[in-house]
C-alpha positions in Angstrom: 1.0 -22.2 -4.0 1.0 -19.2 -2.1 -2.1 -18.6 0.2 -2.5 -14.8 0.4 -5.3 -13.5 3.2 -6.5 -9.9 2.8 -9.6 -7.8 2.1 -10.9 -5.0 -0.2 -10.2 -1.9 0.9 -7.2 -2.3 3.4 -3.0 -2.2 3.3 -3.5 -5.5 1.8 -4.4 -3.5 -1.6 -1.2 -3.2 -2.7 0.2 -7.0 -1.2 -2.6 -8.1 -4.1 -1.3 -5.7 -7.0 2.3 -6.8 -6.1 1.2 -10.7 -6.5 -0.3 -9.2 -9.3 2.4 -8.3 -10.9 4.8 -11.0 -9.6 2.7 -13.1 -12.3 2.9 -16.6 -10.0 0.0 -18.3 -8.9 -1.4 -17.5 -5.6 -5.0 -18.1 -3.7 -6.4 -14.9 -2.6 -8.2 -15.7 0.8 -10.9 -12.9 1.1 -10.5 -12.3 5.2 -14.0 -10.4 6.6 -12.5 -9.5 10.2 -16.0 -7.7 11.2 -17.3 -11.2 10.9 -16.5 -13.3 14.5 -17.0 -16.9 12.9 -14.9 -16.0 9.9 -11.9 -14.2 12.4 -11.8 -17.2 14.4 -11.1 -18.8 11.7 -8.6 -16.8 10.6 -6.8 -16.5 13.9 -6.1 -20.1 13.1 -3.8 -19.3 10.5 -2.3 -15.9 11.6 -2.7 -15.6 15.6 -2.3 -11.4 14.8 -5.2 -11.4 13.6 -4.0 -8.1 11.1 -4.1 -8.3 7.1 -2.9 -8.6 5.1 -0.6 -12.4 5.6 1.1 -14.3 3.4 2.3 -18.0 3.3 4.7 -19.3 0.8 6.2 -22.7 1.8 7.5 -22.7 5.0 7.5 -19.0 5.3 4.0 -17.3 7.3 4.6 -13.6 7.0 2.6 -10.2 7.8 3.2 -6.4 7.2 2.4 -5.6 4.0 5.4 -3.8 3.2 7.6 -6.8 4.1 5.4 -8.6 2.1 6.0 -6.6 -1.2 9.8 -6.4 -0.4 9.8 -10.1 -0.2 7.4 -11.2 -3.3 10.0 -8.7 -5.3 13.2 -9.7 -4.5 11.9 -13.3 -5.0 9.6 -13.3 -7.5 9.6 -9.7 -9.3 13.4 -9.0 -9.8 12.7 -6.2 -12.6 10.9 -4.3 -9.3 14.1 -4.6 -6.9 17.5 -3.6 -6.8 20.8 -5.5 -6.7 22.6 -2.6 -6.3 22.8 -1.5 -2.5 22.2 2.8 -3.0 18.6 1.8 -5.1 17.5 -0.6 -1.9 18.1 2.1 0.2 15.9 4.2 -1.7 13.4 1.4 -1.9 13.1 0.7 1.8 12.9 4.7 2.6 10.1 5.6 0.2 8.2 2.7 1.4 8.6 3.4 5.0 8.3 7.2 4.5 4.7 5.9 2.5 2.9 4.2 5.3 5.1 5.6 8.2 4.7 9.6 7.5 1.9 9.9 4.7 -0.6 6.7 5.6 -0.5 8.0 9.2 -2.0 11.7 8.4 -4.4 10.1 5.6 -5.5 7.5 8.3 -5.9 10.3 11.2 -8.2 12.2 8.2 -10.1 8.6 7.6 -11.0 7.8 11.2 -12.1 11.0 12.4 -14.4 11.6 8.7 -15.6 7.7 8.4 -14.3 5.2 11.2 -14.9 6.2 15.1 -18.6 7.3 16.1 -19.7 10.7 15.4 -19.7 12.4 18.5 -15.4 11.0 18.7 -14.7 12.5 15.8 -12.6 16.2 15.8 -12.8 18.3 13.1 -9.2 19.0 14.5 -7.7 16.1 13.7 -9.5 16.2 10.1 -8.4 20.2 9.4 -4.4 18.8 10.3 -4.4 15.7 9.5 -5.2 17.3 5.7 -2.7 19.6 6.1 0.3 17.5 6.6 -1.3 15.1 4.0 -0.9 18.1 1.7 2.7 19.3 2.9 3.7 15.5 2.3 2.2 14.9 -1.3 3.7 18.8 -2.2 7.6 17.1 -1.0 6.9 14.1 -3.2 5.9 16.3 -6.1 9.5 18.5 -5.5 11.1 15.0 -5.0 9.4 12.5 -8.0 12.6 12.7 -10.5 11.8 13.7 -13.8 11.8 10.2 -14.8 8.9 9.7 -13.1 9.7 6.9 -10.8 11.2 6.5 -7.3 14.0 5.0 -7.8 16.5 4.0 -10.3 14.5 5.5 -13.2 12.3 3.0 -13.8 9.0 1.5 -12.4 9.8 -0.3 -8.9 8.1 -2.1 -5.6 8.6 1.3 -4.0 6.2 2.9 -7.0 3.7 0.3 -6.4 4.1 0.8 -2.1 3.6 4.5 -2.3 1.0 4.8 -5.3 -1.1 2.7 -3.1 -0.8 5.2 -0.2 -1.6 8.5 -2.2 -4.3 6.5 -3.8 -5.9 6.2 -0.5 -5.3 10.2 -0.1 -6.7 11.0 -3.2 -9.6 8.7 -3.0 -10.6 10.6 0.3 -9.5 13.9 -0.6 -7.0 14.0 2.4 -5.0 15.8 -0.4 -4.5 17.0 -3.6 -1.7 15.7 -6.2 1.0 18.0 -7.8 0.8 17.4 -11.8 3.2 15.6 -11.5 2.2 12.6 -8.8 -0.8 12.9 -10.9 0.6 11.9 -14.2 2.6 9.1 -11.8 -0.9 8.0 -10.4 -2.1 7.6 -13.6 1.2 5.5 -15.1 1.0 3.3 -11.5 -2.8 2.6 -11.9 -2.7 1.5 -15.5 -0.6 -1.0 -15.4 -2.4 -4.2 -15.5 -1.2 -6.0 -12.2 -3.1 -2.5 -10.7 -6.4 -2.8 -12.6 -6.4 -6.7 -12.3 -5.8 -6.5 -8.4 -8.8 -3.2 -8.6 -11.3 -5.7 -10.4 -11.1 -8.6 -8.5 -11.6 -6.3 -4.9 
């Protein structure tokens, strides 16, 4: 049984629509790190202290990105790539998700939401929205017409980005070309998506 520890609201959003959609059975361990009896607890099982975390067997492992990668090539084949060129693609649109894009829509969150008021810089909002913009305009001039990442068909990197532009979106960091909108929309009605949504 895999043991998966996250919370609603957080990177591990996409780790549960990924186990989602791998279809296996897995324990979702809701993880409320504001909460010090409940993160002492946790520490016990993931000394990081970060979400989300997965255990599978033997194997304890963090970052949700790595997560994904591994929960597809293990138990999601039809979202990875045997062919070397389409994991390439995977791994940069994933990193380029919540290396270049989650960092500006994350700057935008803490200084709107997060730190205390009299932190916060309207600075950091007014550029943190514009390269949120400028990076959701390239992905609109770089979606192929398939409407996909990679390989012309629905994929982990999909699933790892969607969940990063959702989190734009949601917080109007950013507006979505029509055609990361009509992408959105494919992405968040698949089932795995609205399953993962429902259950928080």
């Amino acid at each position: 049984m895999i043991h998966f520890y996250g919370s609603p609201m957080s990177s591990a959003g996409r780790t549960h629509v990924m186990l989602e959609e791998c279809g296996v059975p897995y324990e979702y361990h809701k993880v409320d790190l504001r909460d010090a009896a409940a993160k002492a607890e946790y520490l016990k099982v993931n000394p990081g202290g970060k979400i989300p975390f997965l255990v599978d067997g033997d194997l304890r492992i963090p970052e949700s990105i790595a997560i994904n990668f591994y929960l597809a090539e293990k138990y999601a084949p039809q979202l990875w790539s045997t062919d070397l060129t389409e994991r390439a693609r995977i791994y940069a649109w994933s990193l380029w998700g919540i290396s270049t894009l989650q960092h500006e829509a994350l700057r935008v969150l803490h200084h709107v939401m997060i730190i205390h008021a009299e932190h916060r810089s309207p600075y950091e909002v007014e550029h943190g929205k514009k390269n949120v913009q400028r990076y959701l305009d390239h992905l609109e001039h770089e979606l192929p017409a398939s409407g996909f990442l990679v390989g012309g068909r629905y994929t982990v990197a999909d699933l790892n980005v969607a969940s990063v532009v959702n989190l734009c979106t949601a917080m109007t960091a950013g507006t979505a070309g029509p055609k990361v909108a009509a992408w959105m929309q494919t992405s968040k009605a698949r089932p795995a998506w609205q399953k993962a949504a429902a259950a928080g």
